[in-house]
PAZAPA-4460 file (N, C-alpha, C; in steps of 0.05 Angstrom, whole numbers, plus 32768, in hexadecimal, padded with zeros to 4 digits):
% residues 214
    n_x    n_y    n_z   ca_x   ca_y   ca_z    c_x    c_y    c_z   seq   type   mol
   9009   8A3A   8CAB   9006   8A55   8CB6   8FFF   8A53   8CD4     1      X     A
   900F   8A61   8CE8   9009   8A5E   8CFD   8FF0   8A78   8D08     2      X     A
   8FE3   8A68   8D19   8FC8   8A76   8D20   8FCF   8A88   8D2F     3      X     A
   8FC8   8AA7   8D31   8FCE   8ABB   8D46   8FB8   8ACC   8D4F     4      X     A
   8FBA   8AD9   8D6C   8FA8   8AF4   8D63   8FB2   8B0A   8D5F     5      X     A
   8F9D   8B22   8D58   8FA1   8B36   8D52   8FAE   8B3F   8D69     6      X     A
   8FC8   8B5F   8D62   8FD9   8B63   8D6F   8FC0   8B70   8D8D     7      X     A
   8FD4   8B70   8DA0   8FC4   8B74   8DBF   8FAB   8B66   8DC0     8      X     A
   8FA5   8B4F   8DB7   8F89   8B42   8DC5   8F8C   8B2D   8DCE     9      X     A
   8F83   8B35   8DF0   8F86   8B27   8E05   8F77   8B06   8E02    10      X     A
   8F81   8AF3   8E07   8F6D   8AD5   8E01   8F70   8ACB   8E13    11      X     A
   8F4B   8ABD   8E16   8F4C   8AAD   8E32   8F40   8ABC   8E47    12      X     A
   8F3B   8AD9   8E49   8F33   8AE5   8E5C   8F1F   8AF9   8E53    13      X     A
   8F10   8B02   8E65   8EFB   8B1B   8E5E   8F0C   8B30   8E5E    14      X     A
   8F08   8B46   8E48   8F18   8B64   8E3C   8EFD   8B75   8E3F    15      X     A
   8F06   8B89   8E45   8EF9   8BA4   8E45   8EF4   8BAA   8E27    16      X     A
   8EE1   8BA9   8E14   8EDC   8BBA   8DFC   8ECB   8BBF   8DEA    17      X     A
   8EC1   8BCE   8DDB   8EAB   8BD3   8DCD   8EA2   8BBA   8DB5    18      X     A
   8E83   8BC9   8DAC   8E7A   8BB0   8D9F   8E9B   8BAD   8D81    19      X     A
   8E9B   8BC6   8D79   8EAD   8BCC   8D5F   8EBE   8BBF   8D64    20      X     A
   8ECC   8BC4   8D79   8EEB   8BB7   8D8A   8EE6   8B90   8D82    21      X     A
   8ED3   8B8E   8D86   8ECB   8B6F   8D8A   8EC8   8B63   8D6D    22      X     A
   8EB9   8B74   8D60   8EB6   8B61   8D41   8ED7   8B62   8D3A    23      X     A
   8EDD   8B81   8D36   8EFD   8B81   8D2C   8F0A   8B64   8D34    24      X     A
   8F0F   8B60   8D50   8F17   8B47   8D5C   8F0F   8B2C   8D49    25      X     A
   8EED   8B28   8D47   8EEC   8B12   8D46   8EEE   8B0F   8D29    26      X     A
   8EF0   8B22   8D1D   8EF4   8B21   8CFA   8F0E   8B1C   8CED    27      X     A
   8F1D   8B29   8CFF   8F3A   8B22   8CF5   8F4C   8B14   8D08    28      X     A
   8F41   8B05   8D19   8F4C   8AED   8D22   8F51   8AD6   8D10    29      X     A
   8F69   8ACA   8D19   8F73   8AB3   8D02   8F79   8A99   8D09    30      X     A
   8F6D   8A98   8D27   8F6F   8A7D   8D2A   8F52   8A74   8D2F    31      X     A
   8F50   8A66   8D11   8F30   8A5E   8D13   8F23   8A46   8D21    32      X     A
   8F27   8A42   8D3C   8F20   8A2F   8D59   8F1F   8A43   8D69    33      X     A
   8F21   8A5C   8D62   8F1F   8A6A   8D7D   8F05   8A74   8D74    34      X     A
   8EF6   8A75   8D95   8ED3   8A7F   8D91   8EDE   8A9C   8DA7    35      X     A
   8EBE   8AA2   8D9C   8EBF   8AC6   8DA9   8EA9   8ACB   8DB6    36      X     A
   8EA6   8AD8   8DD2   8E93   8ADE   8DD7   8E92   8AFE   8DE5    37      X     A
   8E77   8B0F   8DE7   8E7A   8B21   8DED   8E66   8B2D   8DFF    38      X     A
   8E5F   8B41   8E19   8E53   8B45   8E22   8E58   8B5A   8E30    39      X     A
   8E44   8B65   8E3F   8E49   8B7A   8E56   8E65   8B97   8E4A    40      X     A
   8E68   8B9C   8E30   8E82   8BA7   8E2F   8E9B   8B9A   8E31    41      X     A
   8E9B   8B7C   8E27   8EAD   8B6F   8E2D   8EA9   8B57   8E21    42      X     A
   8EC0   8B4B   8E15   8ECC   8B32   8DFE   8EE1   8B24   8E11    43      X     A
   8ED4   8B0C   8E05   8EE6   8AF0   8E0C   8EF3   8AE2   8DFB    44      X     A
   8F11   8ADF   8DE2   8F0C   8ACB   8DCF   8F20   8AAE   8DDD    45      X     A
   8F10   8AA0   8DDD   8F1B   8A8A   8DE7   8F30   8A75   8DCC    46      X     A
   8F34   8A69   8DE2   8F55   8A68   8DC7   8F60   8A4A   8DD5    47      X     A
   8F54   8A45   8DE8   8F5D   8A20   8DF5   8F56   8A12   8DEC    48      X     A
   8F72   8A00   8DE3   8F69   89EC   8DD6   8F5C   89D8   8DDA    49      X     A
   8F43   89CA   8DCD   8F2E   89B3   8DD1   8F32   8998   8DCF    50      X     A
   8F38   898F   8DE7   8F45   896E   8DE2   8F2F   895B   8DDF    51      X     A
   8F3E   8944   8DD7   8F22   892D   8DDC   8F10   8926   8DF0    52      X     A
   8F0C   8935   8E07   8EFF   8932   8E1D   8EE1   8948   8E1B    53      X     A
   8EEF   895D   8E0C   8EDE   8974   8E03   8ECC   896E   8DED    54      X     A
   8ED7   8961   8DD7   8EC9   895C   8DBD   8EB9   8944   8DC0    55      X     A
   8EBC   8929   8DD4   8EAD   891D   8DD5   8E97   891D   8DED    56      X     A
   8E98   8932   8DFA   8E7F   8939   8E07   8E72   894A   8DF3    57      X     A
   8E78   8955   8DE8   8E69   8968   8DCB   8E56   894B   8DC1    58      X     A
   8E6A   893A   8DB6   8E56   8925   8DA7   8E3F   8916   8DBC    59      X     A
   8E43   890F   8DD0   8E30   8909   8DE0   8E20   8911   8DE7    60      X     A
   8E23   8930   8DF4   8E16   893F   8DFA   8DF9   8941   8DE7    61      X     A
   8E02   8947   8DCF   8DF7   894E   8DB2   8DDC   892F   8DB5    62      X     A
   8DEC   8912   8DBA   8DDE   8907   8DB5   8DC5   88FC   8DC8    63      X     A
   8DD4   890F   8DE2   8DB7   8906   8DF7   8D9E   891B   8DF6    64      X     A
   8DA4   892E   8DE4   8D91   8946   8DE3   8D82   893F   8DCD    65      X     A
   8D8B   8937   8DB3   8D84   8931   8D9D   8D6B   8918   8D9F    66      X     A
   8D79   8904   8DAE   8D6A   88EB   8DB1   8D4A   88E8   8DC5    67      X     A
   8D5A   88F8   8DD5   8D40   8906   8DE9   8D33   8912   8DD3    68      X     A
   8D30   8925   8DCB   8D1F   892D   8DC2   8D17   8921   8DAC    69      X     A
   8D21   890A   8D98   8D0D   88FF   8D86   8D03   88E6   8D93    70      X     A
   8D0A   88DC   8DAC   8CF4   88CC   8DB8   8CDB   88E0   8DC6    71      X     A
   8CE2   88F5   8DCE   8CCA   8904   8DE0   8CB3   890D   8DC9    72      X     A
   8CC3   890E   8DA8   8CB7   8913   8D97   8CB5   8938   8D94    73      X     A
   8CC7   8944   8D9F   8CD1   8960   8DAD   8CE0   896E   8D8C    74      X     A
   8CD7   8982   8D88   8CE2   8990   8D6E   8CF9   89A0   8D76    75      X     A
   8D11   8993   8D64   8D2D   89A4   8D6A   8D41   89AA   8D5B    76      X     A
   8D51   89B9   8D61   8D6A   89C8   8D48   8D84   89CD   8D60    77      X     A
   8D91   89C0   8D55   8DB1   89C8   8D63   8DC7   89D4   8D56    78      X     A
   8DD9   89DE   8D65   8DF0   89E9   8D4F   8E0A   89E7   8D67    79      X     A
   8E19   89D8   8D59   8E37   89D6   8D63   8E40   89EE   8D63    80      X     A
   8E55   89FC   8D71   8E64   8A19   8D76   8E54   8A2A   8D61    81      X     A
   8E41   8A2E   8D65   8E2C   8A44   8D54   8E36   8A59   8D5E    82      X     A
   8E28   8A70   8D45   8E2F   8A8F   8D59   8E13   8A9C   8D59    83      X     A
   8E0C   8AA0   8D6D   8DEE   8AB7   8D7B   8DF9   8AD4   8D80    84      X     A
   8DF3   8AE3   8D74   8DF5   8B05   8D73   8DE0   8B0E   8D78    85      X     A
   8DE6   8B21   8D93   8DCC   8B3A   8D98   8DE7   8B59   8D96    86      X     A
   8DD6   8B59   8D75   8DF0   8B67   8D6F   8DF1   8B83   8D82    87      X     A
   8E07   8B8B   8D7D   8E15   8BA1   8D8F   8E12   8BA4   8DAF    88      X     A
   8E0B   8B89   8DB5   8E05   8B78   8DCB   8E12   8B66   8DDA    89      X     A
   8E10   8B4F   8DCD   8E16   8B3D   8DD0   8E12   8B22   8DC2    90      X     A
   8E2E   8B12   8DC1   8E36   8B00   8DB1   8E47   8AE4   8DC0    91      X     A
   8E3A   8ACB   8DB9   8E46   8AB4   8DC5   8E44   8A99   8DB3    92      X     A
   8E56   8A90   8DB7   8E5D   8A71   8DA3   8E5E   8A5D   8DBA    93      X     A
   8E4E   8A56   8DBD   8E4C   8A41   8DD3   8E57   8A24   8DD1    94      X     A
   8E63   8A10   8DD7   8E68   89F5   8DCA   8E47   89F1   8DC1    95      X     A
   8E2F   89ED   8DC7   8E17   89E2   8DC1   8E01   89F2   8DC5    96      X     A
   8DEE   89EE   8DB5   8DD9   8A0D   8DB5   8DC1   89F6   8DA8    97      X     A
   8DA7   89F4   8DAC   8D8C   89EA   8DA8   8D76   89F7   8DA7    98      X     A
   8D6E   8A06   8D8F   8D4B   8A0A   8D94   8D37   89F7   8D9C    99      X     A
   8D2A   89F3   8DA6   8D1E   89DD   8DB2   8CF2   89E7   8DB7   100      X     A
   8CE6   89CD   8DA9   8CCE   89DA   8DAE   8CC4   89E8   8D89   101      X     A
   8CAB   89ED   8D98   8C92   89EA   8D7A   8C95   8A12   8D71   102      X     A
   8CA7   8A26   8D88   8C9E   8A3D   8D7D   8CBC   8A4D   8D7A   103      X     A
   8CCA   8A44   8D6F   8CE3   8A4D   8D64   8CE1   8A45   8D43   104      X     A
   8CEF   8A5D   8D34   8CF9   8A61   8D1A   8D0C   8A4D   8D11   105      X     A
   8D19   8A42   8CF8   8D33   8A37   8CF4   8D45   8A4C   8CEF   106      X     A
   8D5D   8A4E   8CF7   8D6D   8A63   8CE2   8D7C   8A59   8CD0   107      X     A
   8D80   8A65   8CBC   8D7C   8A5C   8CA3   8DA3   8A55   8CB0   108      X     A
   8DAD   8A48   8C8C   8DC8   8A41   8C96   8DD6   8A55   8C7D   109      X     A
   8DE9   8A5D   8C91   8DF5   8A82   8C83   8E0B   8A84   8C9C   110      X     A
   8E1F   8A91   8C93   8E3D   8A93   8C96   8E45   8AA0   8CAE   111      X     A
   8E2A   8AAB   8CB5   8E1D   8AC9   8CCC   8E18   8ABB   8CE1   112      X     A
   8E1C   8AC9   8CF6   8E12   8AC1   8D0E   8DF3   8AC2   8D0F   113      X     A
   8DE7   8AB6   8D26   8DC9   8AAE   8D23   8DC5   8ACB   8D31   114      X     A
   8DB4   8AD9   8D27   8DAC   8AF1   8D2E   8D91   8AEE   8D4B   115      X     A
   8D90   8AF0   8D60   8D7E   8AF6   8D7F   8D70   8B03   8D7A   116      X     A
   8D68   8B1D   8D69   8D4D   8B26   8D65   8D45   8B1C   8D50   117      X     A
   8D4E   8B07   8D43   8D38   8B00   8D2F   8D29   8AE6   8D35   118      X     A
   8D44   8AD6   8D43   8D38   8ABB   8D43   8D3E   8AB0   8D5D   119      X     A
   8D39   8AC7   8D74   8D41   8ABB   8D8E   8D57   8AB5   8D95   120      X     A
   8D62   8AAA   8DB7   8D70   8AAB   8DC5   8D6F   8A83   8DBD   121      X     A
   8D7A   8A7F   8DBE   8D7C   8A51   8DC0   8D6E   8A4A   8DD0   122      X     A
   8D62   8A3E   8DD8   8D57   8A3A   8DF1   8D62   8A23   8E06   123      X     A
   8D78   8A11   8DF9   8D8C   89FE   8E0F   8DA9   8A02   8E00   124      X     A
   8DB3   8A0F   8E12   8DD5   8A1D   8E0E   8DE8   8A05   8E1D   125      X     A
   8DFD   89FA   8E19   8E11   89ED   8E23   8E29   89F8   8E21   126      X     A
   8E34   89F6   8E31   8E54   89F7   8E34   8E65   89E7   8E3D   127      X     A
   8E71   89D5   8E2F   8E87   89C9   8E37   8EA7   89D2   8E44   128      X     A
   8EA7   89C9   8E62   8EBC   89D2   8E6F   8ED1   89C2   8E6F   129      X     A
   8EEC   89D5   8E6A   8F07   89C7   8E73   8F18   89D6   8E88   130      X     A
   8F27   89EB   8E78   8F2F   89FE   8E86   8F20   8A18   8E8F   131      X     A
   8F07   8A17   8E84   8EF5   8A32   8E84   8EDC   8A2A   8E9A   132      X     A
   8EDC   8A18   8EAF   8EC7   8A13   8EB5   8EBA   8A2D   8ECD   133      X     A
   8ECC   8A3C   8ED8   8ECA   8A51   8EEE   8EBA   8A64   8ED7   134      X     A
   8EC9   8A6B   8EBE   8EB4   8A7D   8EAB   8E9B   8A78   8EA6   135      X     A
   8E98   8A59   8E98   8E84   8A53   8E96   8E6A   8A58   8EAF   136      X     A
   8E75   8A5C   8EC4   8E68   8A59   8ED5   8E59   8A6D   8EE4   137      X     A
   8E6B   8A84   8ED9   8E67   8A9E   8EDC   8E60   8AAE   8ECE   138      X     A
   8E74   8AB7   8EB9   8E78   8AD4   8EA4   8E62   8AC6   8E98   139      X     A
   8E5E   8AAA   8E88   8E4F   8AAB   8E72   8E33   8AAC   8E7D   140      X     A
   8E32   8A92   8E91   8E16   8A9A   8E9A   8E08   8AB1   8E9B   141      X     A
   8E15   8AC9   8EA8   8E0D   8AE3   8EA5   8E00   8AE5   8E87   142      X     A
   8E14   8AD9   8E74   8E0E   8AE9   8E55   8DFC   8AD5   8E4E   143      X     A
   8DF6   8AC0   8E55   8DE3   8AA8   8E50   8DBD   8AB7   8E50   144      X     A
   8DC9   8ABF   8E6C   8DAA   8ACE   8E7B   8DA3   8AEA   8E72   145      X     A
   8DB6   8AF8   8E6D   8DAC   8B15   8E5C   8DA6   8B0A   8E3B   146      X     A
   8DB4   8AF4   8E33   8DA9   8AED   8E18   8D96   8ADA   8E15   147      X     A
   8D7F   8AD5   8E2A   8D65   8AD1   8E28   8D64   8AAC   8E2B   148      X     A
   8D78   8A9A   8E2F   8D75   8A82   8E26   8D60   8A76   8E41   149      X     A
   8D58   8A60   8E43   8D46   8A4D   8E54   8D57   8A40   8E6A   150      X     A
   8D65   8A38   8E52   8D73   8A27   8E68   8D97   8A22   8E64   151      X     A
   8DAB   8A1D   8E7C   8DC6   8A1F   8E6A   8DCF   8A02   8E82   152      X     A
   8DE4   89F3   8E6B   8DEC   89E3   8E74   8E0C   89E8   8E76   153      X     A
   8E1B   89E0   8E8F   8E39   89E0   8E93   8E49   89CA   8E99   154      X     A
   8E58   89B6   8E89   8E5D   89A4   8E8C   8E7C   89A2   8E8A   155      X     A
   8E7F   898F   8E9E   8E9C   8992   8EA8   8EA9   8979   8E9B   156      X     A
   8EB7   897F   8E84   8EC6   8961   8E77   8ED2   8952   8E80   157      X     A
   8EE8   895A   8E9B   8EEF   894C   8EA0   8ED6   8933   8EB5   158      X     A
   8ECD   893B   8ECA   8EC1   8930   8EDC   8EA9   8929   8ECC   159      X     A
   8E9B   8937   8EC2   8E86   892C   8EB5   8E6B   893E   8EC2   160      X     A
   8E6C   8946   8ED0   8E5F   895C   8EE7   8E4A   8973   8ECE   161      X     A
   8E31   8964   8ECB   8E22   8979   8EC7   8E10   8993   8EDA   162      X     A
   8E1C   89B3   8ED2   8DFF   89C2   8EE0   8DF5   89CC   8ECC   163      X     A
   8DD7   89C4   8ED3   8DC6   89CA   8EC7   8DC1   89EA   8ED0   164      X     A
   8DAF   89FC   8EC8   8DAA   8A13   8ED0   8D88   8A1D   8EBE   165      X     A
   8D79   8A1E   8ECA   8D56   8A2E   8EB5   8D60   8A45   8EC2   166      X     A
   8D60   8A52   8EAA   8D60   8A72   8EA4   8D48   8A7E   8EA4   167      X     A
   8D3D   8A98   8EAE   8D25   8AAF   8EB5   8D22   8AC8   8EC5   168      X     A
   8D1C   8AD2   8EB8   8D21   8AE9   8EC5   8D38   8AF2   8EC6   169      X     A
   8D43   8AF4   8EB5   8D5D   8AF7   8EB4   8D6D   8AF5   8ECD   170      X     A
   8D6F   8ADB   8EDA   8D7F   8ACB   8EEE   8D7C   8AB6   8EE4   171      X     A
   8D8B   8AA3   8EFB   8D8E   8A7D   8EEF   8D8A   8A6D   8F0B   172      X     A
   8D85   8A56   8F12   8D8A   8A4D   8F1E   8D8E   8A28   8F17   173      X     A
   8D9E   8A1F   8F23   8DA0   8A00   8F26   8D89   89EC   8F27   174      X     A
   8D89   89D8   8F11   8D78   89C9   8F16   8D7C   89AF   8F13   175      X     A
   8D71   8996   8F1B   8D72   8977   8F15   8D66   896B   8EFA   176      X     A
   8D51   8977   8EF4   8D49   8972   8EE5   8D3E   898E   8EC6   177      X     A
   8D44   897C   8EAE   8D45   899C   8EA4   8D20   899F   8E99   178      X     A
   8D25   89B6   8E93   8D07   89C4   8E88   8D07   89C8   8E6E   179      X     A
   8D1E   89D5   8E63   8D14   89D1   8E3F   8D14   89AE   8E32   180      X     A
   8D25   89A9   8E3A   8D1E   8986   8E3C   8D0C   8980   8E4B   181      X     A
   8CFA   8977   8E49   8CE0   8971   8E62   8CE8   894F   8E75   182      X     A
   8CF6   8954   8E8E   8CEF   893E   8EA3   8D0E   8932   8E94   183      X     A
   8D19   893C   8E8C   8D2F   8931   8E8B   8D47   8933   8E95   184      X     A
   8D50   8923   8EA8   8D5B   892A   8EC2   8D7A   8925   8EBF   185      X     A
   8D88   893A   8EC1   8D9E   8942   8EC0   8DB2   892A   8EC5   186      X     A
   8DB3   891C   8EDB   8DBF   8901   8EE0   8DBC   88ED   8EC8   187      X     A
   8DAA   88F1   8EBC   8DB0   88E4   8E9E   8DC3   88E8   8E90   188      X     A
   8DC6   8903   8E86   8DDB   8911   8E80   8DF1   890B   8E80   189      X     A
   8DFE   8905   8EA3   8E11   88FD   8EB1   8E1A   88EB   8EAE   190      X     A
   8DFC   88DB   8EA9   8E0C   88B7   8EA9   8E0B   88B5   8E84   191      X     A
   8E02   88BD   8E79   8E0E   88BB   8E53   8E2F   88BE   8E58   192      X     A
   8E36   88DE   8E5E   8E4E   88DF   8E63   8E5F   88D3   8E6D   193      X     A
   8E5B   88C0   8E8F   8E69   88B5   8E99   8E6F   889A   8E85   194      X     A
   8E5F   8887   8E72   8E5F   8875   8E67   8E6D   887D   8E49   195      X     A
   8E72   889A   8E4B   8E80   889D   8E34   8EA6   888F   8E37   196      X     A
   8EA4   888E   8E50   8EC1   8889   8E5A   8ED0   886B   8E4C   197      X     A
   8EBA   8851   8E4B   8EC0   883A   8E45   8EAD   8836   8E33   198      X     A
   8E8F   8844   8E2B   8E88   8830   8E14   8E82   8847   8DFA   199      X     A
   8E7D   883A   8DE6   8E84   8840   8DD2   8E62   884F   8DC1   200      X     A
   8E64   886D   8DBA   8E4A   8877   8DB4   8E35   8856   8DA1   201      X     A
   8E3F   884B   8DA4   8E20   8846   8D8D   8E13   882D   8DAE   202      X     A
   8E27   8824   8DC1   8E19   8821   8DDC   8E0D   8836   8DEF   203      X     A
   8E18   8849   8DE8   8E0C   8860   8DF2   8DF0   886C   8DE7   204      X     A
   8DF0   886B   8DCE   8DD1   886C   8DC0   8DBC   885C   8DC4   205      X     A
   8DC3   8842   8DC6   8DB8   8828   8DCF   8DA8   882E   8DEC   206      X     A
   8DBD   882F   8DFD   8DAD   8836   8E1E   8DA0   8855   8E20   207      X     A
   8DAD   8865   8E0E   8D9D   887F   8E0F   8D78   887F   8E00   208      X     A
   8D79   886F   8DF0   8D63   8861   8DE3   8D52   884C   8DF4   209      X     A
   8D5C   8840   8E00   8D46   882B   8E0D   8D42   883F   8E28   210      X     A
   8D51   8852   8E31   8D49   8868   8E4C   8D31   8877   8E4B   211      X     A
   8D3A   8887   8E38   8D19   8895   8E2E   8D0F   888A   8E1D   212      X     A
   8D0A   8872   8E18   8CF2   8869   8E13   8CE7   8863   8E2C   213      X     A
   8CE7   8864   8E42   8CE6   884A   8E5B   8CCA   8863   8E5F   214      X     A
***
């Protein structure tokens, strides 16, 4: 069966339309790799395809956050392309999403998107860039910062190019080192990824392990 969308829905770009307009969309969409997001009166369903450059910064990514935090001894929950709803609001599936820290809920595991008034905004958001990195950089951030998160990360697959961003006050700015991870400095990040090029994850765990321990 070939994957399509529903008739007139624009993909790949921000559309003008209501919350109704948007579930309709994301409910009877049929190509299930495409994520949806929504804000400001306006939906994005993305629909580019994810190569191996994309999926294995997902896995690394995953594993410098993870590892950090069970050496820092740091309490955490992640979710691959999760979905966060502030319903009739706003809605985003991010490549990577982390509660992080001693005063967040679990949400339970259910078919539903993770509901924002019950169990919070994530508090370290990622996005993995290929073709979307000007969005990432823009439109979502916007929806990053009205949906309450700490901190958002934008990472460029091809180059390897992490920005970091701490979210407050509903603005963001750039940083070196991040804050929901404590003292853990972005150039780390960079260089996991850059070593993803020639060595092989379980060397990558190895040096990410003897780092923070140091």
């Amino acid at each position: 069966m070939v994957s399509t969308a529903p008739p007139n829905v624009t993909t790949d770009a921000w559309v003008k339309a209501d919350w109704a307009e948007f579930l309709a969309v994301a409910t009877h969409f049929t190509d299930e790799k495409a994520r949806f997001y929504y804000d400001n009166h306006a939906m994005r369903v993305e629909t580019t395809l994810i190569g191996s450059g994309h999926s294995q910064a997902n896995t690394i990514l995953t594993l410098v956050v993870t590892l950090y935090c069970m050496a820092k001894n740091i309490r955490i929950v992640g979710f691959t392309n999760g979905s966060f709803r502030q319903a009739g609001v706003r809605e985003c599936q991010p490549d990577l999403a982390f509660y992080v820290g001693d005063d967040f809920q679990i949400p339970p595991k259910t078919s539903q998107p993770i509901e924002i008034h019950e169990f919070g905004a994530p508090h370290l958001v990622i996005e993995v860039a290929t073709t979307t990195l000007n969005d990432d950089l823009g439109r979502k951030r916007l929806l990053y910062e009205r949906l309450g998160v700490q901190e958002y990360w934008v990472v460029d697959a091809e180059s390897g190019e992490v920005i970091a961003f701490a979210v407050s006050d509903g603005g963001s700015r750039q940083i070196p080192v991040s804050q929901v991870l404590p003292a853990l400095p972005i150039a780390i990040v960079e260089q996991a990824l850059a070593q993803s090029e020639t060595a092989d994850d379980r060397m990558i765990y190895h040096w990410l392990c003897q780092t923070f321990q140091q």
